[in-house]
C-alpha positions in Angstrom: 2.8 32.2 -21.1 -0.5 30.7 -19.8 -0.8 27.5 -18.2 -4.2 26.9 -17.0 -6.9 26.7 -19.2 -10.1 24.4 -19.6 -12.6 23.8 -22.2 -15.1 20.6 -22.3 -15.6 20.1 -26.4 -19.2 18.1 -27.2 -19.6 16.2 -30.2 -23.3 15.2 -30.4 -24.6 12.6 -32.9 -25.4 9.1 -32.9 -22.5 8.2 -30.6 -22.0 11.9 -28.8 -18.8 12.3 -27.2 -17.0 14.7 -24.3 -13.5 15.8 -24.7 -12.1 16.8 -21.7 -9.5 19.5 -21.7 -7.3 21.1 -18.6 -4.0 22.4 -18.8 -2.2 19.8 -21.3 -4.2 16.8 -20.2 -7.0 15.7 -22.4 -9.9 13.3 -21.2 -12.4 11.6 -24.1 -15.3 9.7 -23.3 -18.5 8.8 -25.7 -21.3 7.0 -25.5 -21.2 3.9 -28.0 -24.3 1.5 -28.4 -25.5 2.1 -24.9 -22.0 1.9 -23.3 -20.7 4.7 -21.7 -17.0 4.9 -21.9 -13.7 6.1 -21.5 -11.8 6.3 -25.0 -8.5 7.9 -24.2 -5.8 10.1 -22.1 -2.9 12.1 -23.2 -1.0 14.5 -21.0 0.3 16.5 -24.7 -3.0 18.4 -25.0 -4.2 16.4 -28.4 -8.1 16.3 -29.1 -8.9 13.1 -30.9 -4.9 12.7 -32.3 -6.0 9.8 -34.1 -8.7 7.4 -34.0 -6.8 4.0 -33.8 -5.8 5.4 -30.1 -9.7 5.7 -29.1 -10.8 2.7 -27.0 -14.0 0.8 -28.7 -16.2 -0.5 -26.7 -15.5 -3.8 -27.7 -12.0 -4.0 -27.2 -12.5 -4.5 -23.1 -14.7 -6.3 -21.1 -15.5 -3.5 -18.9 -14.8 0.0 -20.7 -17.8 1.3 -18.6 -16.8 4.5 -17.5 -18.6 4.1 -14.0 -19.2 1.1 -11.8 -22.9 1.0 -11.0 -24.7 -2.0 -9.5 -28.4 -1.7 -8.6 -30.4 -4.3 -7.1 -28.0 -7.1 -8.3 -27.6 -5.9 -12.0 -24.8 -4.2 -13.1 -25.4 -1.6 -15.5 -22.7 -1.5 -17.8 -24.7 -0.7 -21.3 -28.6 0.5 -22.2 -28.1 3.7 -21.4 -29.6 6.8 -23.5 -28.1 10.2 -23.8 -30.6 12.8 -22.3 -28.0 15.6 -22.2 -24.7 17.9 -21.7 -24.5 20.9 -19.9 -21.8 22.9 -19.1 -21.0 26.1 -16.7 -18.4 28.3 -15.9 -17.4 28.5 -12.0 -15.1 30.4 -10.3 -12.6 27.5 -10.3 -13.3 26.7 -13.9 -15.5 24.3 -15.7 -18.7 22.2 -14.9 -20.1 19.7 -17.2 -23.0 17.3 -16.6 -23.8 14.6 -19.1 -27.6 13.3 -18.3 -28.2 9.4 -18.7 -31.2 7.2 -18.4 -31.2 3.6 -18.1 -33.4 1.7 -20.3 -34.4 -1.1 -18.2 -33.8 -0.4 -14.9 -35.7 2.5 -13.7 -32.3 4.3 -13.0 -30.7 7.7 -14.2 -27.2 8.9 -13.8 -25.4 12.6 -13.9 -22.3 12.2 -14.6 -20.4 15.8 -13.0 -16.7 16.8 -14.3 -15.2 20.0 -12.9 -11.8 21.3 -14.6 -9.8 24.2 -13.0 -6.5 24.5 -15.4 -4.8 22.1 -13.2 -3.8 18.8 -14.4 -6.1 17.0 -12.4 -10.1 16.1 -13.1 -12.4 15.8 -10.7 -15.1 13.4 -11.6 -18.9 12.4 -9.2 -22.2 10.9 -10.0 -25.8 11.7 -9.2 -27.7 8.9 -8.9 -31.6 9.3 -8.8 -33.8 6.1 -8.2 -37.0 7.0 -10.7 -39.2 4.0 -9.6 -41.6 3.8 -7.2 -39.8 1.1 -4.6 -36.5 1.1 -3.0 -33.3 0.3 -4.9 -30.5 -1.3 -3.6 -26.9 -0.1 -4.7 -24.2 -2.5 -4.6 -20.8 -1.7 -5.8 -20.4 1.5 -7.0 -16.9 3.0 -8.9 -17.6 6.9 -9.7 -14.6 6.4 -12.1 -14.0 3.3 -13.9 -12.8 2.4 -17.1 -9.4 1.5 -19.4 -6.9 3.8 -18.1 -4.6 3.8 -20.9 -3.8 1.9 -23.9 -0.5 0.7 -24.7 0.8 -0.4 -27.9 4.0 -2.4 -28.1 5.1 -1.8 -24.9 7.7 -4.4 -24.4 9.5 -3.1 -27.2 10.2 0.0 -25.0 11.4 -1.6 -21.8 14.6 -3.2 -21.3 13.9 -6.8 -20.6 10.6 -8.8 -21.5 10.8 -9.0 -17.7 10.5 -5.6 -17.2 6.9 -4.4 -16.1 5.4 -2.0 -17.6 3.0 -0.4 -14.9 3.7 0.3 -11.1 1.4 1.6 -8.5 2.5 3.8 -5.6 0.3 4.0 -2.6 0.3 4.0 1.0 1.2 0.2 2.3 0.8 0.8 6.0 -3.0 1.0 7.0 -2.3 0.6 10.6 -1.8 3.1 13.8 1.9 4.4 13.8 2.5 3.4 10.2 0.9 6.2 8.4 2.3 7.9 5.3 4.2 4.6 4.0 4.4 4.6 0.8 5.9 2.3 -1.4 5.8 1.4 -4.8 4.1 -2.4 -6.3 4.8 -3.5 -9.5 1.4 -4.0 -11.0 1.1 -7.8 -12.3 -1.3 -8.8 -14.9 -4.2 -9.7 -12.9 -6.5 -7.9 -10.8 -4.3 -5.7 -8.3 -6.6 -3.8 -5.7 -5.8 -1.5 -2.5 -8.2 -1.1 0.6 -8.6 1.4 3.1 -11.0 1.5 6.3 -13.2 -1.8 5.7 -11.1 -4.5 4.1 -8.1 -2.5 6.1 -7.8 -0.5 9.0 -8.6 3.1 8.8 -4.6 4.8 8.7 -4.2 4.3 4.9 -5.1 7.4 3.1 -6.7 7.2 0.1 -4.5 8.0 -3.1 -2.7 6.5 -5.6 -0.3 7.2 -8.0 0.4 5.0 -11.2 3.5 4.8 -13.2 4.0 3.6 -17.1 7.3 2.9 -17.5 7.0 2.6 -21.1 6.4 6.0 -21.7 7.2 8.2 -18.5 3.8 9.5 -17.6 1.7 9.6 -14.6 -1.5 9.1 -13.0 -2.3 10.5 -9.6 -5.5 9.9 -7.9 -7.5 10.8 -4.7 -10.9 9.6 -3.6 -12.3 12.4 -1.2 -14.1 9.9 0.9 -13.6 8.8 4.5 -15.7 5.7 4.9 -14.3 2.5 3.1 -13.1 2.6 -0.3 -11.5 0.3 -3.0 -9.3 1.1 -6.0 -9.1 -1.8 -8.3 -6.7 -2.2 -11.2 -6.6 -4.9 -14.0 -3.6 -4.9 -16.4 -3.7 -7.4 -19.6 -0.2 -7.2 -20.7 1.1 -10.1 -22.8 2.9 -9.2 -25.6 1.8 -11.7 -27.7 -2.0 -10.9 -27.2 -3.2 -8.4 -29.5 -6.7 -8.1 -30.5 -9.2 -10.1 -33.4 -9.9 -9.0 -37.3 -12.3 -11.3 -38.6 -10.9 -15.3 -37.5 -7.4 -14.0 -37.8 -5.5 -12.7 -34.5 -3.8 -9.6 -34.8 -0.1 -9.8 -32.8 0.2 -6.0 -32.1 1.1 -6.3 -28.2 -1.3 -4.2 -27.0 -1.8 -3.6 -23.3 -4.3 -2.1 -21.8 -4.9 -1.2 -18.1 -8.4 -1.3 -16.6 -9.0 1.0 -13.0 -12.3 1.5 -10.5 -12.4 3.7 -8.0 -15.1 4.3 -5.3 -16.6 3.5 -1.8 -16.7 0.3 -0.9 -18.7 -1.1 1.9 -20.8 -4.5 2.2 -23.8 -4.4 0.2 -26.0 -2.7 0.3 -23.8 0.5 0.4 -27.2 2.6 -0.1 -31.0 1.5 -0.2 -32.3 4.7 -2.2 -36.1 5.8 -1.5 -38.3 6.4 -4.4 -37.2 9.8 -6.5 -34.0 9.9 -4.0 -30.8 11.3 -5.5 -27.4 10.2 -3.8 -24.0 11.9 -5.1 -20.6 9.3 -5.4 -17.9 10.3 -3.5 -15.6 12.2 -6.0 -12.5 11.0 -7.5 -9.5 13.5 -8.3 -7.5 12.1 -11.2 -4.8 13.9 -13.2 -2.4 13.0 -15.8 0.8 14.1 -16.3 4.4 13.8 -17.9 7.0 14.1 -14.9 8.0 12.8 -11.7 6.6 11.6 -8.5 6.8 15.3 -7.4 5.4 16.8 -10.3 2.4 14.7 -9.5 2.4 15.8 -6.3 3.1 19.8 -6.5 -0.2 19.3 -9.1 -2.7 17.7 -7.3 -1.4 19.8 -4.3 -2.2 23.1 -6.6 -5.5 21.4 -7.4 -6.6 20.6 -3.8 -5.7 24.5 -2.5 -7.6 25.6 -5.9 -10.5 23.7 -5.6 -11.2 21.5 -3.0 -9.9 23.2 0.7 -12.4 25.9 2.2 -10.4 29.2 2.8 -8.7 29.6 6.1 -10.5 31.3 8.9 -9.4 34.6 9.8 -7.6 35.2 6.6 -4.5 32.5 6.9 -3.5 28.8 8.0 -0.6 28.1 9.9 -1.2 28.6 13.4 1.5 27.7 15.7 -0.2 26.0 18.6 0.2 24.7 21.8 -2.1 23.1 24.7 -2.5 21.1 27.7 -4.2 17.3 28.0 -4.5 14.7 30.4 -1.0 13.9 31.4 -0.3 15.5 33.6 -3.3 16.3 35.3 -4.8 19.7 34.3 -6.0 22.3 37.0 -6.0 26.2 36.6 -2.6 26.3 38.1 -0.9 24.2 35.4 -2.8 25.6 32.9 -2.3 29.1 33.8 1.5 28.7 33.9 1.6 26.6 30.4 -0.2 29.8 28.8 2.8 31.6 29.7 5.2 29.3 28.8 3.2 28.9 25.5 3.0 32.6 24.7 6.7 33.3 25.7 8.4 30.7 22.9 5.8 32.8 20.0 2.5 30.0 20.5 -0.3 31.5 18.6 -3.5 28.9 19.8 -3.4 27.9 22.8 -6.4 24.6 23.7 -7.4 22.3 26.2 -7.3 19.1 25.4 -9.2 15.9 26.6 -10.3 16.1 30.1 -12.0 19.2 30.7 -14.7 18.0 31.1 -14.3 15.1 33.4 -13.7 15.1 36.8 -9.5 14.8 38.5 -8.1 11.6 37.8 -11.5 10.4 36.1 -11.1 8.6 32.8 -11.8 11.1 30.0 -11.6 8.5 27.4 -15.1 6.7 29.1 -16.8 10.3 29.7 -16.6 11.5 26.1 -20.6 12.9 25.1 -21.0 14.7 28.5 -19.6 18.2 26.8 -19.4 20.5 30.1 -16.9 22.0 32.1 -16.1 20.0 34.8 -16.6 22.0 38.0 -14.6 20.1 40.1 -11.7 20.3 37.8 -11.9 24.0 37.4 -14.2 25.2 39.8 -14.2 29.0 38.1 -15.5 27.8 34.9 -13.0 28.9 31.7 -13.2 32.3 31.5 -10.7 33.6 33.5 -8.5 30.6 31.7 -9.4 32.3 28.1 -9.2 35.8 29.1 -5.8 35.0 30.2 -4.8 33.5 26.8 -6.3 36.6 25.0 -4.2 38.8 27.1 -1.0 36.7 26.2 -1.9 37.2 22.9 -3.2 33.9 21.9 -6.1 32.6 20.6 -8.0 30.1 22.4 -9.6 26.6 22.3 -11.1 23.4 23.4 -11.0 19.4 22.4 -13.9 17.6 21.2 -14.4 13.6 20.8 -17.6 14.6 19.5 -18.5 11.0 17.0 -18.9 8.9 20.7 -20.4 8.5 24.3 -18.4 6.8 26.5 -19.7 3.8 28.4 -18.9 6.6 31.7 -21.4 9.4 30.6 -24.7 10.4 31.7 -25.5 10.5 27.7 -24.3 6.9 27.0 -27.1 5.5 29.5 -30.1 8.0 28.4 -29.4 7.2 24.8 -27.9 4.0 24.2 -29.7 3.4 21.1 -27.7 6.4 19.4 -25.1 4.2 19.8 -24.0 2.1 16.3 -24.8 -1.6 16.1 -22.3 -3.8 14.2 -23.5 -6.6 12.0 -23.8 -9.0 15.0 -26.6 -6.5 16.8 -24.2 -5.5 19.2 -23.5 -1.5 20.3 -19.3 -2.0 20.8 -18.2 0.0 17.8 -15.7 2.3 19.9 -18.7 4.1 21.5 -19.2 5.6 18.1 -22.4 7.5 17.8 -24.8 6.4 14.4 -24.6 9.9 12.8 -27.4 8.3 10.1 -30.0 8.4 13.1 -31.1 12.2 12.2 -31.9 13.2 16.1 -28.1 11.6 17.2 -26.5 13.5 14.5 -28.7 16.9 15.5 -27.8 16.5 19.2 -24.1 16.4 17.8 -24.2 18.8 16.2 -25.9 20.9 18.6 -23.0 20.2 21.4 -20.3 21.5 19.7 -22.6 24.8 18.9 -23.2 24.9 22.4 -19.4 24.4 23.2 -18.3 26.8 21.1 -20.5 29.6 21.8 -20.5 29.4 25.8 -16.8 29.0 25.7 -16.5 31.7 23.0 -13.9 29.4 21.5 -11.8 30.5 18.3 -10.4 27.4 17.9 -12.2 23.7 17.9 -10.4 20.6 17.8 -12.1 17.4 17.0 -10.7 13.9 17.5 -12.6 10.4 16.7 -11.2 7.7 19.0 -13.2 5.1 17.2 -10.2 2.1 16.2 -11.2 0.5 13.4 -14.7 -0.7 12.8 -14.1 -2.6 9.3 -17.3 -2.8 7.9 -18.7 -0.7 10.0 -22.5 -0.6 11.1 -25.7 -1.1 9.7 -29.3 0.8 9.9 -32.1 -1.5 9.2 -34.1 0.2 6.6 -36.9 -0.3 4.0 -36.8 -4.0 4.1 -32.7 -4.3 4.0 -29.4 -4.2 6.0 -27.8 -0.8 4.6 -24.6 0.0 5.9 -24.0 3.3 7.8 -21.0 4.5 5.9 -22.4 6.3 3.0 -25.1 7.8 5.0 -22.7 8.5 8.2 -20.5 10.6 5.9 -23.2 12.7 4.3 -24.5 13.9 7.8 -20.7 14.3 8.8 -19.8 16.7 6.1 -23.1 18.5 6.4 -23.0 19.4 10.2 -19.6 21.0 9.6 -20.0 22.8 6.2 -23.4 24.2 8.6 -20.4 24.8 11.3 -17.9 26.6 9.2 -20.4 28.8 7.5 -22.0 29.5 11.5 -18.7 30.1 12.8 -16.7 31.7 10.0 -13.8 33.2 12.6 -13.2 29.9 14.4 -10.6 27.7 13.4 -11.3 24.0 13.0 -9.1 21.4 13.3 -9.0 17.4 12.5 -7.6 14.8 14.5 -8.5 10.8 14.7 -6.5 9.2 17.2 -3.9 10.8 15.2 -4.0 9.8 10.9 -7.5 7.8 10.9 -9.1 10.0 8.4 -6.7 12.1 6.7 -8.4 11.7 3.3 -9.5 15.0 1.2 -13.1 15.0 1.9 -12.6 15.5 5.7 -9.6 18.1 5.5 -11.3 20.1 2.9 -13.7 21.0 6.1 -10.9 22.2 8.4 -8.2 24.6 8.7 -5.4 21.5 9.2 -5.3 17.6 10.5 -2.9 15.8 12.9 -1.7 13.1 10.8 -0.5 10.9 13.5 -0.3 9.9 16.6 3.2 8.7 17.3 5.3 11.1 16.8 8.5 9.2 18.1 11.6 9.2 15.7 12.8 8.1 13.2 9.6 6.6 11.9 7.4 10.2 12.3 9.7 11.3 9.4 8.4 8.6 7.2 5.2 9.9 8.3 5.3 13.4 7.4 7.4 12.6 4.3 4.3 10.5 3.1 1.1 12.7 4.1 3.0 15.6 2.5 2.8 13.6 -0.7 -1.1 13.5 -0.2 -1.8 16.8 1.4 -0.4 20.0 1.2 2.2 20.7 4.4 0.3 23.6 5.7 -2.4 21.0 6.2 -0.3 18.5 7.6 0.3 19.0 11.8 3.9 18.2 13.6 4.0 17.7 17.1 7.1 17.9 18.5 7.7 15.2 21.7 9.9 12.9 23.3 13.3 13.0 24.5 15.3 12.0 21.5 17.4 14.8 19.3 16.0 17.8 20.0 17.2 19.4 16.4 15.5 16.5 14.6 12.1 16.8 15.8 12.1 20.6 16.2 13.4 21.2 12.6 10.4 18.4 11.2 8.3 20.8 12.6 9.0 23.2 9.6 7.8 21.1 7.1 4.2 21.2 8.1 1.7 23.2 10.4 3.9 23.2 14.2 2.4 22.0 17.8 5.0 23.0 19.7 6.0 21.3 23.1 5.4 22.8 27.1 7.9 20.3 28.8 7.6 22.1 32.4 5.0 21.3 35.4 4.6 24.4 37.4 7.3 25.5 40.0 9.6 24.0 37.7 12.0 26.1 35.8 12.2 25.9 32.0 15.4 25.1 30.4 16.9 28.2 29.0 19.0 26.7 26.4 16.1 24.3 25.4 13.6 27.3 25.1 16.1 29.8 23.2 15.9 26.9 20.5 12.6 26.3 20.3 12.2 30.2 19.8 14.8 30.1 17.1 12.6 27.3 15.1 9.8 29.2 15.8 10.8 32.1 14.2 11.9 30.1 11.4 8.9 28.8 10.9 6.5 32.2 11.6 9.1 34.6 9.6 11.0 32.7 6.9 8.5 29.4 6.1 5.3 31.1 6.6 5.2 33.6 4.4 5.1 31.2 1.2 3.9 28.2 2.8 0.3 28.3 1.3 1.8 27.9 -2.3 4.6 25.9 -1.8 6.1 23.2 -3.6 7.4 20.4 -1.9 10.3 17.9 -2.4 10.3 14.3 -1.4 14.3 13.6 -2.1 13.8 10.2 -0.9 10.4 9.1 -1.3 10.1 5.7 0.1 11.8 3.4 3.1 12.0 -0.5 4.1 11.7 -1.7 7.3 9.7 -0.2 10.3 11.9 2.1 11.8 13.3 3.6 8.3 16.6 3.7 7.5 18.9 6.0 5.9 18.8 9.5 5.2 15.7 11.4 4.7 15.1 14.8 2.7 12.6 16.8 2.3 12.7 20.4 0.6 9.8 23.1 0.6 10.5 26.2 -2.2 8.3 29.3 -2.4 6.5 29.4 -5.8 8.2 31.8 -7.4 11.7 30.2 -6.7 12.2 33.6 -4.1 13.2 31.2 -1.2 13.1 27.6 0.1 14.3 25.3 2.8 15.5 21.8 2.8 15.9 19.2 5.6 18.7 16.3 5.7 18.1 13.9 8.4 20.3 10.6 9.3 17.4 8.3 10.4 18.3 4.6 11.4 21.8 2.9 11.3 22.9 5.5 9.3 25.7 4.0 6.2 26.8 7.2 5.4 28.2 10.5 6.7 28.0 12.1 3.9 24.9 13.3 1.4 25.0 15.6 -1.8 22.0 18.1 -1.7 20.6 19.2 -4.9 18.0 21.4 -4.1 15.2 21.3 -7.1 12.5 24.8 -6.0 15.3 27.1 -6.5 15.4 29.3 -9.9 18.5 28.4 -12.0 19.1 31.8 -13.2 19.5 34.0 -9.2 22.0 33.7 -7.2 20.9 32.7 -3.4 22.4 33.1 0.3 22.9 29.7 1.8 22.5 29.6 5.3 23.5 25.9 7.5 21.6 26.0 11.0 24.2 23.9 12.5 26.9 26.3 11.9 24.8 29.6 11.8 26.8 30.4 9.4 25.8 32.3 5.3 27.7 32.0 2.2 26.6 32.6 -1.6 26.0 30.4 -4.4 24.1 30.3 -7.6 21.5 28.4 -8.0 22.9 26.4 -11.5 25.6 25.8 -9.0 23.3 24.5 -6.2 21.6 21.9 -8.8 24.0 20.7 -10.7 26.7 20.5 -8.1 25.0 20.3 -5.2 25.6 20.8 -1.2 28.0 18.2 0.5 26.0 18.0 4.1 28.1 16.0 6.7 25.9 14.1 9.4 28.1 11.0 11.0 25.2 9.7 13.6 21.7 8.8 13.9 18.4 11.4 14.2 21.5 14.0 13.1 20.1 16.8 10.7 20.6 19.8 9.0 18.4 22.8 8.0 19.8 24.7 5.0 17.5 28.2 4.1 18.4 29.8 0.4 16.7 32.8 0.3 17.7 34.9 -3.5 19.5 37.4 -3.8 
């Protein structure tokens, strides 16, 4: 039975249209009297099911199906078709619709690509045709009337009842990634910030929910400088619309949405004849639940936005040393044999090696060589010794600053980014838009890598938050530095992948900063936080596996609280594994036997169908700061051959007792069941195991259970 498939259908003529196809969903758009607009969704796979659903351009006050402002005029209609186009590619489709602005010297690609997936994935190409600057302002590369509904009350259980909710992450702060919650949507403008109006932890997704009629949108804007999404819901049910002087009482409600960067003005001063691309937006529909969304736009993202995984795979377990304690060849030397004895993969350095003992390698960050004092051998003899444990090896990078300590801080201060107020205090961050600051950058970590013959980079960006971030003064105006920061980002390490196809890259910003698409699709994982204490690092991982795939999502395990809690978490995303010894000490044989055991787990049994799993968030959302309650989380193989699922008893737990019903397994096979707490096997079928369920006992809190089905 086939279930991806895509086809783009072009109705030219006075008012040409675009339907959309991919999988079941179907996206129409048309050009109407100069406006450019979206007309409908279904998720049912209809073209055109009848033309009373198609949105007119004059039933909205902003159907524009992009958000465009150029020097102060927003360009919402006078636009001429000059084209479609469409291509096959080896992830599906590719249109381009051509437009030209009438007035404003201004022309606009509009780029769809469909890959059989529920989700769309929609950018713009903006070209400046005049001969003087122009100044973009707000810019939405998706915009429009998201969906239509017609007497929606009737179809909810109270006039009370609303009709649209919006899931997305509410905690934008350090240590409160991955929190997502769900806001009913009111009827007025709702929007949702990351990185400028907020801080930078809030990943940028959203997921919207008609209640009415049980479907959902999911969204992602792969972008990591500020962003906005923006939605407006008119929802009375006594507004319809006009025929002739006499008001029509049909209850019609229709939901508006923009999506795109968002940055003070201006967010780009294009040169004459430059063409800029939007930041894209991937935006599916679809009839299910919250994890059917997910699982989708998960598909999507390993289909056709993620690079393929150096060396053939993802889901290295590593393992490394930092700045506490100190590092010197002896403790390093011993932690590679630690590291290689419980089944560690990638072993690194992390920050420090390249300042000198008990200097601050937070303020030397930009001076990117071994510190002889530290290790007066140089890191050869520290890599060779990895290699011959088996491991791969690597090194730490905070390559985005100079700190206020380093010899490069005080020969180049002016690569430094100045805020609005003209100052340089912007976390020491470096202006990637200055062309020679972003070539030295990129330079270093060519240098790094090749005369430390690394296989594995890790880069960090200890920034904070910088809110709206810097500015570059340029052709008469104030641009800001995000749009133009995040083009030469992308482009040094698309240039670094393709240089250094066998080493394995991997994100981290003081933990979650930048977890968005745009950023991971570059690397081979991301560290999505920092504090990786429990309970709350459950709520964490529970969230960014919503967003990201978990073989793209990094655990550490830490701390001193239950060792079964935070060792088991471990297998629902890529493992960092702990090395809890100074030398001379003796490791805990009873503490490493079960780290081996999880380990194993992991490199054996989760593995092996990680890359094209599906993923389970049983309980989906928590109050409170420290969350509450018990947390599940299943992972299942794709084609229903195996799966795991984790109960955990988080905060002041209310209950001992909680009925697993395990959703990845196939109905039809009959599975072995095994508890990790007991070590102990026993049969069931898998009707059985979803209908019935698995009665898991935990009386205390940061008590869990691992239960493995594997088919029989």
């Amino acid at each position: 039975m086939p279930t991806d498939w895509v086809n783009a259908y072009y109705a030219p003529g006075d008012a040409p249209a675009v339907s959309y196809r991919t999988g079941m969903v179907v996206y129409e758009e048309a050009l109407i009297g100069g406006q450019f607009i979206g007309r409908s969704w279904n998720g049912a796979g209809f073209l055109n099911a009848w033309d009373s659903g198609l949105l007119r351009p004059d039933q909205h006050p902003t159907p524009q199906a992009f958000w465009l402002e150029v020097d102060g005029h927003l360009l919402a209609s006078h636009w001429a078709w000059e084209g479609f186009e469409q291509s096959e590619t080896a992830q599906g489709l590719h249109t381009v619709i051509s437009l030209r602005h009438e007035v404003r010297p201004v022309s606009v690609k509009v780029h769809t690509q469909l890959d059989g997936t529920p989700v769309l994935t929609r950018w713009l190409e903006v070209t400046n045709t005049s001969d003087r600057p122009a100044a973009l302002g707000t810019v939405g590369s998706w915009s429009g009337v998201l969906q239509t509904v017609r007497q929606w009350a009737a179809h909810l259980p109270n006039p009370a009842a609303p009709l649209f909710s919006v899931g997305y992450f509410t905690g934008d702060r350090w240590s409160d990634e991955g929190d997502f919650h769900w806001q009913t949507l009111p009827q007025a403008n709702f929007r949702i910030d990351g990185r400028y109006r907020r801080d930078r932890y809030r990943h940028p997704m959203f997921v919207v929910r008609n209640h009415a009629t049980g479907e959902h949108f999911i969204g992602q804007l792969a972008w990591s400088g500020g962003y906005s999404f923006e939605f407006d819901l008119e929802a009375d049910p006594g507004i319809g619309g006009w025929r002739g002087l006499e008001r029509v009482q049909d209850g019609t409600a229709k939901l508006f949405f923009r999506a795109g960067p968002d940055a003070p003005a201006p967010q780009r001063l294009l040169a004459p004849g430059e063409t800029i691309a939007t930041p894209a937006l991937h935006l599916g529909l679809l009839h299910g639940d919250l994890d059917d969304c997910v699982n989708a736009i998960h598909r999507h993202l390993r289909r056709s936005v993620f690079m393929p995984q150096a060396r053939g795979r993802g889901g290295w377990v590593e393992s490394g040393v930092g700045p506490g304690p100190e590092m010197t060849p002896e403790n390093t030397h011993a932690r590679i044999d630690l590291a290689a004895d419980l089944g560690v993969e990638v072993f690194f350095l992390d920050a420090s090696w390249y300042s000198p003992p008990l200097g601050s390698w937070f303020e030397t960050v930009g001076d990117w060589n071994v510190d002889q004092d530290r290790f007066p051998e140089g890191l050869a003899a520290i890599r060779e010794h990895a290699h011959a444990r088996g491991m791969l090896f690597g090194l730490w990078m905070d390559a985005e600053r100079l700190g206020d300590q380093s010899q490069m801080a005080r020969t180049h201060p002016q690569w430094l980014a100045k805020a609005y107020d003209g100052r340089r205090y912007l976390g020491d961050m470096l202006d990637l838009t200055n062309p020679e600051a972003a070539a030295w950058m990129e330079s270093q970590i060519e240098r790094v890598i090749t005369e430390n013959q690394l296989d594995f980079f890790r880069l960090d960006m200890n920034v904070g938050s910088i809110g709206p971030g810097a500015y570059t003064l340029r052709d008469g105006g104030l641009e800001n530095s995000y749009w133009r920061y995040y083009e030469a980002f992308y482009a040094v390490y698309d240039r670094l992948r393709a240089k250094f196809p066998d080493v394995i890259f991997e994100h981290c910003a003081a933990g979650g900063g930048r977890t968005d698409i745009a950023a991971v699709s570059r690397f081979a994982h991301t560290w999505v936080a920092d504090w990786h204490v429990a309970p709350r690092i459950f709520r964490t991982n529970n969230g960014l596996t919503m967003a990201l795939p978990p073989e793209y999502v990094d655990h550490l395990f830490v701390g001193p609280l239950n060792f079964d809690f935070h060792s088991r978490l471990l297998l629902f995303g890529r493992p960092t594994v702990p090395l809890a010894y100074p030398p001379g000490v003796a490791s805990n044989p009873v503490q490493v036997e079960r780290l081996k055991h999880v380990v194993a787990l992991y490199k054996d049994f989760v593995r092996p169908f990680q890359a094209k799993s599906r993923i389970y968030h049983h309980t989906p959302s928590f109050d409170g700061l420290e969350p509450q309650g018990w947390g599940v989380l299943e992972l299942a193989a794709e084609d229903h051959s195996r799966a795991i699922a984790g109960v955990f008893q988080l905060a002041a737990p209310q209950q001992a007792e909680y009925v697993l019903r395990p959703r990845g397994l196939d109905l039809s096979r009959r599975y072995r069941v095994t508890l990790d707490n007991f070590r102990q096997s026993f049969e069931r079928d898998g009707f059985v195991l979803a209908q019935t369920g698995l009665t898991v006992r935990l009386e205390s809190a940061l008590a869990s259970e691992l239960v493995l089905f594997e088919a029989l």
